[in-house]
Backbone of each chain as ProteinMPNN parsed JSONL, in Angstrom:
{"seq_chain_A": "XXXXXXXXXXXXXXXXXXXXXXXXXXXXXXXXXXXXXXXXXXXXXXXXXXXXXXXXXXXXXXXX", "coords_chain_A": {"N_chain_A": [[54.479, -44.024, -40.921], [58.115, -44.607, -40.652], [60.034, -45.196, -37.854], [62.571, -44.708, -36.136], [62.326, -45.937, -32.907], [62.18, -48.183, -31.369], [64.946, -48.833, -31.597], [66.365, -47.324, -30.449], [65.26, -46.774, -28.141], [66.398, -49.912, -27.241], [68.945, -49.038, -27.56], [69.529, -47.516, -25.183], [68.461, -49.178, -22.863], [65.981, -49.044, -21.815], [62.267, -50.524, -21.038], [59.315, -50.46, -22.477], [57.218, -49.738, -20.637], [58.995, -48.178, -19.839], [59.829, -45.859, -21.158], [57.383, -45.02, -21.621], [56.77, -44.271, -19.125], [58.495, -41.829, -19.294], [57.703, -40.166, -20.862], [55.102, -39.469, -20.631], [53.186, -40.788, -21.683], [50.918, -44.026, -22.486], [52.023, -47.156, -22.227], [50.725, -49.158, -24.136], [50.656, -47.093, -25.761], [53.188, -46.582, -26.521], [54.032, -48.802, -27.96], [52.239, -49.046, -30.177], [53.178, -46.85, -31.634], [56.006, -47.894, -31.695], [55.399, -49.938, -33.284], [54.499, -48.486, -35.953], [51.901, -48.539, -35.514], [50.604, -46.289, -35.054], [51.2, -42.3, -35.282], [52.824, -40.253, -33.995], [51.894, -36.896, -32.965], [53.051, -33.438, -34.046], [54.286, -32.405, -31.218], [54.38, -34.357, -29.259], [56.613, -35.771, -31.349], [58.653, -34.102, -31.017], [59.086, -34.271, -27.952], [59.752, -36.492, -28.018], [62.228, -37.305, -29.981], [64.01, -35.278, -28.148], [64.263, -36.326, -25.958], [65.729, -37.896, -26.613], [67.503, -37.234, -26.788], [68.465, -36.468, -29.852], [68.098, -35.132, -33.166], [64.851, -34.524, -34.871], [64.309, -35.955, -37.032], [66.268, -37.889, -36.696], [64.809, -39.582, -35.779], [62.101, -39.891, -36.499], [61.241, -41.45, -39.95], [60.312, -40.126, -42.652], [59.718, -41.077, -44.98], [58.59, -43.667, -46.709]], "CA_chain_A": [[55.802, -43.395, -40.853], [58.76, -45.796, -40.264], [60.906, -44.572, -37.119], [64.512, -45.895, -34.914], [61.872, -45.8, -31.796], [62.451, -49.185, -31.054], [66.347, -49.375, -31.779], [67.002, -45.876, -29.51], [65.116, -47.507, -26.647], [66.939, -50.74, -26.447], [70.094, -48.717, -26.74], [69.07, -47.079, -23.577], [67.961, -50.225, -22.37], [64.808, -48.737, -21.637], [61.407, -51.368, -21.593], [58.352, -49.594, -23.072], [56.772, -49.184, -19.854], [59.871, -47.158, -18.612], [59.977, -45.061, -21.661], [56.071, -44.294, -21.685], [56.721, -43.248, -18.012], [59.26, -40.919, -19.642], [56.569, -39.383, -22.388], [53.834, -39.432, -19.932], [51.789, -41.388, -22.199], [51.024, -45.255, -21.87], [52.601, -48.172, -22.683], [50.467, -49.265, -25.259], [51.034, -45.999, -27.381], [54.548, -46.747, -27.514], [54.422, -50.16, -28.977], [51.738, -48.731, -31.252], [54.3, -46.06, -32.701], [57.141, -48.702, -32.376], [55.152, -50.834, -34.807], [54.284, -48.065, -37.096], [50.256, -48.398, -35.833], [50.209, -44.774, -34.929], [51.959, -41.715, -35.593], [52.645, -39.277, -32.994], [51.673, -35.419, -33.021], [54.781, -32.906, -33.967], [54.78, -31.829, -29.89], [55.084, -35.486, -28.909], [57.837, -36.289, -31.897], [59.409, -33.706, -30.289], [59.279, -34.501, -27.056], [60.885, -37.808, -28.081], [63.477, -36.745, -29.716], [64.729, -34.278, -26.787], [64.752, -37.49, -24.582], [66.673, -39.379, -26.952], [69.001, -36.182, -27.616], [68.708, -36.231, -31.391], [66.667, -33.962, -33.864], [63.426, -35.301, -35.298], [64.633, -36.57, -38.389], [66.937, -39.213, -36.67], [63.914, -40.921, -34.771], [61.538, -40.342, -37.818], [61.393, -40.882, -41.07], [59.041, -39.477, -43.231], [60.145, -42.001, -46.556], [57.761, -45.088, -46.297]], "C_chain_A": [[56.769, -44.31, -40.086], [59.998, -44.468, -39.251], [61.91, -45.569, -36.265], [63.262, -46.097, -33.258], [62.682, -47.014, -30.795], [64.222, -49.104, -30.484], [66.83, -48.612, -30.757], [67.009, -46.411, -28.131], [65.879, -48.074, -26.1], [68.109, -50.23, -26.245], [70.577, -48.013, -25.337], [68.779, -47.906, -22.537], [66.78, -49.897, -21.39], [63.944, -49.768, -21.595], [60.101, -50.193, -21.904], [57.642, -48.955, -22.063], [57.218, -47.663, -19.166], [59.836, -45.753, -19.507], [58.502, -44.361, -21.946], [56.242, -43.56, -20.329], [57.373, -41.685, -18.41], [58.699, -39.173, -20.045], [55.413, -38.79, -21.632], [52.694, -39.981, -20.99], [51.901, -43.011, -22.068], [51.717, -45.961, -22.575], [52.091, -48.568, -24.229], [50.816, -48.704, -26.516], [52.542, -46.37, -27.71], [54.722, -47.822, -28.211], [53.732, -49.56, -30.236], [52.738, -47.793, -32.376], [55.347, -46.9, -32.929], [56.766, -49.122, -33.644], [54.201, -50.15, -35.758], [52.455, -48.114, -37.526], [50.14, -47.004, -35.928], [50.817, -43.776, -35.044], [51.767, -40.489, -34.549], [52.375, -38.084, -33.649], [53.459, -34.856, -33.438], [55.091, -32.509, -32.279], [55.31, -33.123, -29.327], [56.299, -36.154, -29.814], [58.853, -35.583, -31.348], [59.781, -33.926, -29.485], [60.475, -35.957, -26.875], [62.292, -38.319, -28.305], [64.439, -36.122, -29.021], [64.917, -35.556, -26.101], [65.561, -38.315, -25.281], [68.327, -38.567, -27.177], [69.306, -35.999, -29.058], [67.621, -35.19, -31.835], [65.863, -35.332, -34.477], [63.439, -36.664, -36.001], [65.434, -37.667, -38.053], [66.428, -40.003, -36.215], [62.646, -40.829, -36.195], [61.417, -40.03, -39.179], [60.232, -41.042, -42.137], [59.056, -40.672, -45.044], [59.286, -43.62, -46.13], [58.257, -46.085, -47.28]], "O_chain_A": [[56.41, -44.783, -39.008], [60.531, -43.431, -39.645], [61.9, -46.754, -35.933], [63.958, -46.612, -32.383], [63.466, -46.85, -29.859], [64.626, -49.267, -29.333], [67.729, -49.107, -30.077], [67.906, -46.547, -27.298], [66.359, -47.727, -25.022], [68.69, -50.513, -25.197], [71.636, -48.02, -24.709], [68.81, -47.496, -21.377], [66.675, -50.452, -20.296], [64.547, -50.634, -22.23], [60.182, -49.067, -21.412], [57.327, -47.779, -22.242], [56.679, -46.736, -18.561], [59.816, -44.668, -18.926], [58.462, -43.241, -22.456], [55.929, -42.371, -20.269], [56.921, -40.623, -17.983], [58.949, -37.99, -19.816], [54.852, -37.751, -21.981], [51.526, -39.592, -21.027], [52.945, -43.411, -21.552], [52.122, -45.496, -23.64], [52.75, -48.393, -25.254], [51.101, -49.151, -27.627], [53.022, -46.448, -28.841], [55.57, -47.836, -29.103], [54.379, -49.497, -31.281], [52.944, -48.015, -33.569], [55.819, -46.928, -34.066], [57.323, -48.923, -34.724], [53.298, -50.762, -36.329], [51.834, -47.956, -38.578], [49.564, -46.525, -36.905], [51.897, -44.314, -34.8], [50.702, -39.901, -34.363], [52.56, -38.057, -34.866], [54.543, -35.417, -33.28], [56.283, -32.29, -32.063], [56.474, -33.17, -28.932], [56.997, -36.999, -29.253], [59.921, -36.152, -31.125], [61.01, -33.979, -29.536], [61.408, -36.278, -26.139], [63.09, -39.037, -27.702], [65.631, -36.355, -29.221], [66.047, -35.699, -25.632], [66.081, -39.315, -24.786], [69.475, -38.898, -27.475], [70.329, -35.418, -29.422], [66.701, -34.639, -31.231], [66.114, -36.536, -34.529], [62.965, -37.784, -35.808], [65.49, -38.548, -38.912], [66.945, -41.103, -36.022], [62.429, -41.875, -36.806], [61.442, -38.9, -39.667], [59.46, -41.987, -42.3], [58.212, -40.689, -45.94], [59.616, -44.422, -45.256], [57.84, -47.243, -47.249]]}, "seq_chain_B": "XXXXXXXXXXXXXXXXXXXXXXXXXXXXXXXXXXXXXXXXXXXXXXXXXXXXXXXXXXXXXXXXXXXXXXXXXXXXXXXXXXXXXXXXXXXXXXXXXXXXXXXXXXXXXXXXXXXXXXXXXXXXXXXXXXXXXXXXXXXXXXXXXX", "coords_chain_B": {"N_chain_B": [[52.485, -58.968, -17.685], [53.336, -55.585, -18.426], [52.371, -52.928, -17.087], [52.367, -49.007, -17.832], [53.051, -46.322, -15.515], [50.34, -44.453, -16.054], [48.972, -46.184, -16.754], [48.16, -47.701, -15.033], [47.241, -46.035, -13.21], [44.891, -44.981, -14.318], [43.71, -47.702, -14.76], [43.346, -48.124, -12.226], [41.807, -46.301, -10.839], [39.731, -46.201, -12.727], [38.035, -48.511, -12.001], [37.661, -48.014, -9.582], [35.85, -46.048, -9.679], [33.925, -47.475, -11.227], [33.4, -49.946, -9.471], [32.023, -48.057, -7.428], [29.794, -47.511, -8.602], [28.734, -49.481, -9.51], [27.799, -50.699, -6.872], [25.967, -49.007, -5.932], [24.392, -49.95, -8.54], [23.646, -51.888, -7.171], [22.367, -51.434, -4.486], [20.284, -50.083, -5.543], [18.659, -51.98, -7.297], [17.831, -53.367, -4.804], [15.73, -52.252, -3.939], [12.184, -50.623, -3.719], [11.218, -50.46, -7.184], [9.33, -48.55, -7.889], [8.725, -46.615, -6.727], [9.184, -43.583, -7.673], [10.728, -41.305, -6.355], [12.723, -42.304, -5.067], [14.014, -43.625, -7.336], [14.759, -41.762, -9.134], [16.757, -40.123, -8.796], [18.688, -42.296, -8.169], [18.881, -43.087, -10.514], [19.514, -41.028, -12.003], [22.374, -40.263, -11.14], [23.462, -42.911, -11.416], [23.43, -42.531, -14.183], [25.196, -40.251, -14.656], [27.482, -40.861, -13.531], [28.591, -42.995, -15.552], [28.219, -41.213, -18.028], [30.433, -39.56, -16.727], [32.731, -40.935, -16.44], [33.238, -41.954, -19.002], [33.334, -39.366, -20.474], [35.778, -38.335, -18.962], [37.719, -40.508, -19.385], [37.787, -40.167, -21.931], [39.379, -37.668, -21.924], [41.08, -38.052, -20.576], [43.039, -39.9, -21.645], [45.943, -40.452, -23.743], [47.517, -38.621, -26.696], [48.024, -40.609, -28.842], [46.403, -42.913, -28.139], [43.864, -41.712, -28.118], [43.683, -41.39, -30.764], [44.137, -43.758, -31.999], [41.678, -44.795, -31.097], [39.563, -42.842, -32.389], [40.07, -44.082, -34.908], [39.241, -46.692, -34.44], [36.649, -46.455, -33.892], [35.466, -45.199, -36.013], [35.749, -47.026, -38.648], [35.123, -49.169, -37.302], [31.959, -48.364, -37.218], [31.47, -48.166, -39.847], [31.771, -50.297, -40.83], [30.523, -51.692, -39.431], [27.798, -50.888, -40.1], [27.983, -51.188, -42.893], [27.351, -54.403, -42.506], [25.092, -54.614, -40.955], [23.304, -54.069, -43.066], [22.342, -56.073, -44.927], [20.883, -57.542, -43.061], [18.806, -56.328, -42.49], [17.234, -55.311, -44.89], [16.718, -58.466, -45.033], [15.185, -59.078, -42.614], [12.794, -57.036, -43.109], [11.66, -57.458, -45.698], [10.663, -60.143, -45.017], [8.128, -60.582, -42.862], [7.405, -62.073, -41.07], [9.667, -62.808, -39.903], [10.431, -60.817, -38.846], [8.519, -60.401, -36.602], [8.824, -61.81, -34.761], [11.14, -61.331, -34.119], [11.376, -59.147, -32.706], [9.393, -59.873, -30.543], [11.111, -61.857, -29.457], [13.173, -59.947, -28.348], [11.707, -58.459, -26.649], [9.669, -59.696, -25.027], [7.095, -59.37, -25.654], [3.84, -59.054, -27.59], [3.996, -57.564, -30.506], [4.599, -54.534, -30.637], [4.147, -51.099, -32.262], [5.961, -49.146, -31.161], [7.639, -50.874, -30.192], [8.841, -52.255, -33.06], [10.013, -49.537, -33.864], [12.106, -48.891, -31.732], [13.785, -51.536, -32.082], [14.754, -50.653, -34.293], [16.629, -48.79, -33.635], [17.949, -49.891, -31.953], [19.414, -51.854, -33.345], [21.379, -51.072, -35.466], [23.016, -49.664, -33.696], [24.139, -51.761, -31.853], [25.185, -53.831, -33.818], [27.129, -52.364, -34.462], [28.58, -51.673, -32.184], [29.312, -54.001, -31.482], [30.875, -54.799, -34.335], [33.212, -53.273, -33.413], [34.116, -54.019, -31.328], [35.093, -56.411, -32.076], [37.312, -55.413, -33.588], [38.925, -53.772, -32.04], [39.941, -56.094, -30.543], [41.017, -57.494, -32.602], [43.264, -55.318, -33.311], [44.631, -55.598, -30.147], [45.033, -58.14, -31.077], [47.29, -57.971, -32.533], [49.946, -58.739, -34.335], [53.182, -57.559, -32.556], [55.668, -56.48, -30.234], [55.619, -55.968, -27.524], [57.356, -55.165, -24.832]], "CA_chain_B": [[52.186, -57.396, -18.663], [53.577, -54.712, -17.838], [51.792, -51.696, -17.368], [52.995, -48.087, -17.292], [52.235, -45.503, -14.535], [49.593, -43.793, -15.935], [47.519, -46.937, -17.228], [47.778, -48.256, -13.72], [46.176, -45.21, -12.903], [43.399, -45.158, -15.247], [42.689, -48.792, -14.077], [42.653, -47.803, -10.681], [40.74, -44.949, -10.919], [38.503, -46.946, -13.327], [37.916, -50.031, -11.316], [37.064, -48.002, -8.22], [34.365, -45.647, -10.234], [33.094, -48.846, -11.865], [32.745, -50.22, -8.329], [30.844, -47.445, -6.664], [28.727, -47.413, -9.365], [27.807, -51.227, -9.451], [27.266, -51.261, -5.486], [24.856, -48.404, -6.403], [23.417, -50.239, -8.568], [23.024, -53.394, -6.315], [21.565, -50.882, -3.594], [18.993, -49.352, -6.522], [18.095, -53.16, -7.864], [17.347, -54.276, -4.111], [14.812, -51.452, -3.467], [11.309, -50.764, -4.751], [11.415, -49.664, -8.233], [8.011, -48.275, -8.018], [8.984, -45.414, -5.909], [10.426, -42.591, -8.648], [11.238, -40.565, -5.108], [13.627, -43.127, -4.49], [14.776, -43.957, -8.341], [14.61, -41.453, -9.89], [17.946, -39.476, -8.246], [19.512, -43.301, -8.233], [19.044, -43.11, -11.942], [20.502, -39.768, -12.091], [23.683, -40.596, -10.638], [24.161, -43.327, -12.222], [23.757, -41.791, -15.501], [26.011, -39.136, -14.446], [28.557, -41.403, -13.448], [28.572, -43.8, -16.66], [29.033, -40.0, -18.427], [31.517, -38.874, -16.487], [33.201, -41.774, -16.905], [33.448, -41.602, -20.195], [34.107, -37.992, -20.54], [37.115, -38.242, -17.561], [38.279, -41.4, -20.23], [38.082, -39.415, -22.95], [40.409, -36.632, -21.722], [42.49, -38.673, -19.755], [43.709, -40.8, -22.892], [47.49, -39.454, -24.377], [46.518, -38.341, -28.053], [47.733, -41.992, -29.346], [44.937, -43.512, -27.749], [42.413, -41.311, -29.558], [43.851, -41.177, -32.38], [43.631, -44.692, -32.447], [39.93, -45.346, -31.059], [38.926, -42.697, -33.155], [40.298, -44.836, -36.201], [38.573, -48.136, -34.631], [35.438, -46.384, -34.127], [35.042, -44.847, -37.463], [36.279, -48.238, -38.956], [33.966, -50.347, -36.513], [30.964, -47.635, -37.317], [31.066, -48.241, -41.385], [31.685, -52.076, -41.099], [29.039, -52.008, -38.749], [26.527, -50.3, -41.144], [27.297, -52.238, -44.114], [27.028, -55.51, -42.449], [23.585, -54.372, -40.901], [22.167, -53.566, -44.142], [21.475, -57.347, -45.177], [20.326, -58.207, -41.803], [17.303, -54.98, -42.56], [16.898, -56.153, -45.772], [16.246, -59.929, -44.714], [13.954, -58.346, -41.724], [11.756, -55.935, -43.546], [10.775, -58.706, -46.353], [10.301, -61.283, -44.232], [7.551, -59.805, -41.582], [7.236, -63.101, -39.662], [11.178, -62.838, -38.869], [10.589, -59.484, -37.994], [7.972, -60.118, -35.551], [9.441, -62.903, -34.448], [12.439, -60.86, -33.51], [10.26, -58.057, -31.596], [8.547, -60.573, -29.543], [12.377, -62.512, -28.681], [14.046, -59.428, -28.111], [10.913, -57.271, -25.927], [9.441, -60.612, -24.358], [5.772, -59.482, -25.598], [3.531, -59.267, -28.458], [4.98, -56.742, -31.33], [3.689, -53.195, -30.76], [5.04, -50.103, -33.398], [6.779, -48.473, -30.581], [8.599, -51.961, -30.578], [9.756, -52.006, -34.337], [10.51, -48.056, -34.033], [13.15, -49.486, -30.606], [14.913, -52.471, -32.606], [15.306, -49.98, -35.691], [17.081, -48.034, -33.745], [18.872, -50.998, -31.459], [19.73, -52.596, -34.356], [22.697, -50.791, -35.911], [24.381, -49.403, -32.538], [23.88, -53.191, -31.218], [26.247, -54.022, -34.197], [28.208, -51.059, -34.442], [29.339, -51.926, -31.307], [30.149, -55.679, -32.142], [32.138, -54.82, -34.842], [34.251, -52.162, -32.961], [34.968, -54.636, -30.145], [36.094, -57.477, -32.736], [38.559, -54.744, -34.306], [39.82, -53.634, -30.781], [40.409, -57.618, -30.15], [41.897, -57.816, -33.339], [44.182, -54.878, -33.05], [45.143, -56.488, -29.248], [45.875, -59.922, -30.575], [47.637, -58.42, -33.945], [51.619, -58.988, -33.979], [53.801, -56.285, -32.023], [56.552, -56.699, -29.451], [55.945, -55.048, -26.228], [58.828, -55.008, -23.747]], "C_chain_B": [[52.414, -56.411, -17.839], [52.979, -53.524, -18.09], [52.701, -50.331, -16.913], [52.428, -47.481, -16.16], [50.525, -45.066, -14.573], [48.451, -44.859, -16.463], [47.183, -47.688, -16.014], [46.723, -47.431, -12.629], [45.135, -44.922, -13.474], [43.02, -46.534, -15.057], [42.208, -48.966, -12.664], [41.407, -47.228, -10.239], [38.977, -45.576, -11.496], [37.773, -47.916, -12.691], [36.964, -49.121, -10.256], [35.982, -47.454, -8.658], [33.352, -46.535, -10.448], [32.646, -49.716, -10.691], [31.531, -50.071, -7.541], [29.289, -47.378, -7.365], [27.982, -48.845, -9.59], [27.251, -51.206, -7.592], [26.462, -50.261, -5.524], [23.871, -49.064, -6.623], [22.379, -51.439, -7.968], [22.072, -52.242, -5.545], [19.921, -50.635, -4.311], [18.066, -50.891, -6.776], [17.328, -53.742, -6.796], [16.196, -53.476, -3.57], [13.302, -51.261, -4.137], [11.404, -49.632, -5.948], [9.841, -48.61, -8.676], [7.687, -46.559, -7.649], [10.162, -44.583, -6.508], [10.89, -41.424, -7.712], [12.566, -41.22, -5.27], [14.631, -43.502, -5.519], [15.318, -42.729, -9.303], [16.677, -40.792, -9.777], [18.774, -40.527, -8.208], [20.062, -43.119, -9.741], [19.921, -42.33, -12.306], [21.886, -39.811, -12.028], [24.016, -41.392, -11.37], [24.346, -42.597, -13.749], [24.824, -40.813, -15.686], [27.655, -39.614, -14.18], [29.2, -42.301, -14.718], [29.41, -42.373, -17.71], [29.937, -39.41, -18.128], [32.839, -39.581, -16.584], [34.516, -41.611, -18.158], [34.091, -40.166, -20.76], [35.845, -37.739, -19.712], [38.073, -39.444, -18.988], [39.077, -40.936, -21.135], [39.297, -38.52, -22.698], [41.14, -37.002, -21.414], [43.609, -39.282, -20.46], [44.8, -40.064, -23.38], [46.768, -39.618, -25.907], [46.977, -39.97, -29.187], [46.883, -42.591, -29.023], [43.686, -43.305, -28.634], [42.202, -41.587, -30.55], [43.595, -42.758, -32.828], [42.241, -45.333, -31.869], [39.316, -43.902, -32.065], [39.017, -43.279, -34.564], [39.18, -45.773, -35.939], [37.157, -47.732, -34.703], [34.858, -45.761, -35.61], [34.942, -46.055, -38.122], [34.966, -49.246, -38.718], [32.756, -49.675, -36.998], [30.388, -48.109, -38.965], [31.126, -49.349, -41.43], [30.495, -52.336, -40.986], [27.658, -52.112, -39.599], [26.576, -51.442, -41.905], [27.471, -53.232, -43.368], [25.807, -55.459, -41.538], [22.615, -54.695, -42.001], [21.197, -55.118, -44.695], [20.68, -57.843, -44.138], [18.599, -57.402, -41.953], [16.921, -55.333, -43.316], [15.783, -57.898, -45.621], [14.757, -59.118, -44.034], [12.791, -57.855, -42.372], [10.959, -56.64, -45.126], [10.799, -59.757, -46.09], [9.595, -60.934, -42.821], [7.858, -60.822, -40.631], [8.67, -62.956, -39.002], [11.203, -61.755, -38.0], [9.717, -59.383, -36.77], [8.57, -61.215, -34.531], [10.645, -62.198, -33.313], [12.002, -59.794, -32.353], [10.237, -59.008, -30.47], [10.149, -61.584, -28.843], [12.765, -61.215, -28.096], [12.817, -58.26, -26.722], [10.172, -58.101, -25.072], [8.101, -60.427, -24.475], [5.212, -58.593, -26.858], [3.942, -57.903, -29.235], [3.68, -55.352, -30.928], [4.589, -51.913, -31.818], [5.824, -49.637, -32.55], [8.422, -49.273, -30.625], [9.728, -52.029, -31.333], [10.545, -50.595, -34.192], [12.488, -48.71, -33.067], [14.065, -50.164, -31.334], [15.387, -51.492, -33.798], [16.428, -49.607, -35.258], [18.406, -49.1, -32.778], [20.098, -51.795, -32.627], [21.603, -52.42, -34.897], [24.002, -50.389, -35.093], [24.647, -50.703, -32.095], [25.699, -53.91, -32.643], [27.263, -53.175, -34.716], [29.344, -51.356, -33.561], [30.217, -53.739, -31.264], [31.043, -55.273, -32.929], [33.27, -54.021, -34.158], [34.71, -53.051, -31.781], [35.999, -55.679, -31.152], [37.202, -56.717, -33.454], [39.947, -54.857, -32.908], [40.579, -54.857, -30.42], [41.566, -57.686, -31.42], [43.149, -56.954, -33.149], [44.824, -55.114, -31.75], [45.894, -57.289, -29.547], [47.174, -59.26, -31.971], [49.178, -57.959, -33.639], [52.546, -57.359, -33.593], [54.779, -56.944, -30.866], [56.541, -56.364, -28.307], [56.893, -56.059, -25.337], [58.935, -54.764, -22.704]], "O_chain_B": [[51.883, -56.271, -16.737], [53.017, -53.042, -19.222], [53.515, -50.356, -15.99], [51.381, -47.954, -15.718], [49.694, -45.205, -13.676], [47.27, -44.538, -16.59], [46.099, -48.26, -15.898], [45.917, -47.789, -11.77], [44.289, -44.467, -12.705], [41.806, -46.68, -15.195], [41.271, -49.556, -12.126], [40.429, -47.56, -9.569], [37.823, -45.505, -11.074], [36.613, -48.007, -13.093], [35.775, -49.386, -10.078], [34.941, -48.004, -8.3], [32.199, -46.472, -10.021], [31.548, -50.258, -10.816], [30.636, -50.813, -7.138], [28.157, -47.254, -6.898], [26.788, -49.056, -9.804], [26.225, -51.815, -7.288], [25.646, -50.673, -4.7], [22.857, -49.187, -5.935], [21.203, -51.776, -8.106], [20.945, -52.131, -6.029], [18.815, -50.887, -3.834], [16.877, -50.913, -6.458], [16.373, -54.463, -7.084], [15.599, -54.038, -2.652], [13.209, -51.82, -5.229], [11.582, -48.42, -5.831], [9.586, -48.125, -9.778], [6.887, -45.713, -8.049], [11.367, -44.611, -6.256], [11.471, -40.509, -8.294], [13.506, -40.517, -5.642], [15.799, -43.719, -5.198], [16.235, -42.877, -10.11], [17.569, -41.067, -10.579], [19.933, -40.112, -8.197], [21.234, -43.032, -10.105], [20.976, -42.664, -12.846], [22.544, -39.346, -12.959], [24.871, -41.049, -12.186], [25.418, -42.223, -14.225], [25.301, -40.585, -16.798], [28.685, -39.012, -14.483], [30.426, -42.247, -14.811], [30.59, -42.348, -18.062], [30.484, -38.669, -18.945], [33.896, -38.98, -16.773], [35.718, -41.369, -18.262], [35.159, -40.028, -21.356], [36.769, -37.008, -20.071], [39.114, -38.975, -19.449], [40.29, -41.027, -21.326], [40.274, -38.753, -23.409], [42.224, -36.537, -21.766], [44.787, -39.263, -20.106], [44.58, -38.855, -23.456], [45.859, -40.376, -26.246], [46.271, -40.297, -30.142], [46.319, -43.018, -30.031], [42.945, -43.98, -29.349], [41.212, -41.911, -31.205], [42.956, -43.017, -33.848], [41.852, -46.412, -32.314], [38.242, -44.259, -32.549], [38.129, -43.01, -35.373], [38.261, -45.885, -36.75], [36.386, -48.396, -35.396], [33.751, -46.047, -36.066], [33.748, -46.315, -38.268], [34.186, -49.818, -39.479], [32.075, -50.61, -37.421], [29.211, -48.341, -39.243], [30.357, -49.764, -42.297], [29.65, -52.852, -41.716], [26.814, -53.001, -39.72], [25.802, -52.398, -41.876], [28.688, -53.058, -43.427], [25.431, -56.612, -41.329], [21.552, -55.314, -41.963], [19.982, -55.271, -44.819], [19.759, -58.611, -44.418], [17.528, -57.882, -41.582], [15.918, -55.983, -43.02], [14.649, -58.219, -45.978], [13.732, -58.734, -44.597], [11.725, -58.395, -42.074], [9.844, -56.29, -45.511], [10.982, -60.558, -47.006], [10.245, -60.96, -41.776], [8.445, -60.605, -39.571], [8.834, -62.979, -37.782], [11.712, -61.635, -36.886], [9.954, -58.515, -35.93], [8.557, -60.958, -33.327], [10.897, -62.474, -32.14], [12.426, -59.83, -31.198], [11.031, -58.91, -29.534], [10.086, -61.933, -27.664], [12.669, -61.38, -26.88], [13.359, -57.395, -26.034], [9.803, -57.451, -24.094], [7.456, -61.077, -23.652], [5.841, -57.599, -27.222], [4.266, -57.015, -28.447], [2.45, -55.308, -30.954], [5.798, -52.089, -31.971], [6.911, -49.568, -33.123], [9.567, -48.881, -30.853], [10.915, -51.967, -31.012], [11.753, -50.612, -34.432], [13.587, -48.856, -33.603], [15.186, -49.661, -31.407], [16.535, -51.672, -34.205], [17.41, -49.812, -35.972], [19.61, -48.97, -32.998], [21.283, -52.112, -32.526], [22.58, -53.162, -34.793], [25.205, -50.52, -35.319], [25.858, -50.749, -31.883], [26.829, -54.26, -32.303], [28.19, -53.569, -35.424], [30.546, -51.356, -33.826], [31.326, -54.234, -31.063], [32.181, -55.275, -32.46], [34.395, -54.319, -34.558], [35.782, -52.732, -31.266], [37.226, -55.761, -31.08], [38.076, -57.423, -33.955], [41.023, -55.433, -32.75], [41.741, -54.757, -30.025], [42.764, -57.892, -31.222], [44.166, -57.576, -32.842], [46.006, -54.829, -31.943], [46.978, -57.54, -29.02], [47.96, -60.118, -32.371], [49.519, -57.045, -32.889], [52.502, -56.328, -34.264], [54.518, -58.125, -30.64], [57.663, -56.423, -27.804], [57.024, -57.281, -25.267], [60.054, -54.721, -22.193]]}, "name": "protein", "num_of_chains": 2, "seq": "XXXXXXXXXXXXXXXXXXXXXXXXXXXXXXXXXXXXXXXXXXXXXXXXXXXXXXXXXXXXXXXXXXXXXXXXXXXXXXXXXXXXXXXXXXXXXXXXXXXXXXXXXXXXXXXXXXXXXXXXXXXXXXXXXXXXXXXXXXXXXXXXXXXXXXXXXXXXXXXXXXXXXXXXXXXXXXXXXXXXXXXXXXXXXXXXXXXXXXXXXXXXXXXXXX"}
């Protein structure tokens, strides 16, 4: 599933570490979802979205 | 490399378990092993710690983690197999390799309990090989962290 993860971050100027602190999950996982290794749960897409302030659908998208 | 909070804490945490449990086992290694008074409750512990380990790992992991070691181990588990199977093959019509391999791998002359041991060594032995060379691979394989 291809998502803005990446693009949201840097406009936050977030680094992955800061935004896994965010999530409470690690660093690693977020590069893994940046680069489309892993696909979060719907409670954690949620969660992501709420921190970025958008709905779901503008951080991922379900069209591969 | 930057790590986040919580993997600094799972290497902390990890490191120091993995500590107590090696200066354990130095204490256990420098004592007589003869005396199951003395080992047997060493054993225990450790075993208990190695499991809890693991279990504390397990839970502790955010569900990306899982989700991706349960990919590598499924992944690593079926590679594993089929690239066993020729290795059993070879083995099991070719006795001399097979005793051959007994007597390298047990340091004394082949007994059935032996063969029964490597049967069963055999496939977790590369189960686990392939599941590390994935993990390495997914490590080295192209991504951006920040």
């Amino acid at each position: 599933m291809k998502n803005r993860l990446r693009v949201l971050r840097a406009e936050k100027g977030w680094s992955q570490a800061e935004l896994a602190e965010r999530l409470n999950i690690a660093r690693q996982s977020v590069n893994a979802i940046e680069n489309g290794k892993a696909d979060p749960s719907l409670p954690l897409g949620i969660r992501i979205a709420r921190l970025f302030g958008l709905p779901v659908e503008a951080v991922f998208d379900d069209e591969v | 490399m930057v790590y986040s909070a919580k993997k600094l804490k799972t290497l902390t945490r990890g490191s120091l378990a993995l500590g107590i449990a090696g200066m354990a086992l130095v204490f256990w290694l420098i004592r007589n092993h003869t005396d199951p008074i003395f080992v047997a409750p060493l054993r225990v512990a450790l075993g208990l710690t190695v499991v809890g380990l693991g279990v504390w790992a397990v839970f502790y992991a955010d569900e990306v983690q899982r989700q991706r070691a349960q990919k590598l181990w499924f992944w690593g588990s079926l590679i594993g197999i089929a690239a066993m199977m020729p290795m059993v093959v070879f083995l099991q019509t070719n006795r001399p390799w097979l005793d051959a391999a007994v007597l390298f791998v047990f340091r004394h002359p082949a007994m059935p309990r032996d063969y029964f041991s490597l049967g069963v060594m055999l496939p977790v032995m590369v189960q686990c090989v392939v599941i590390l060379i994935l993990r390495l691979r997914d490590k080295l394989s192209p991504g951006s962290p920040s």
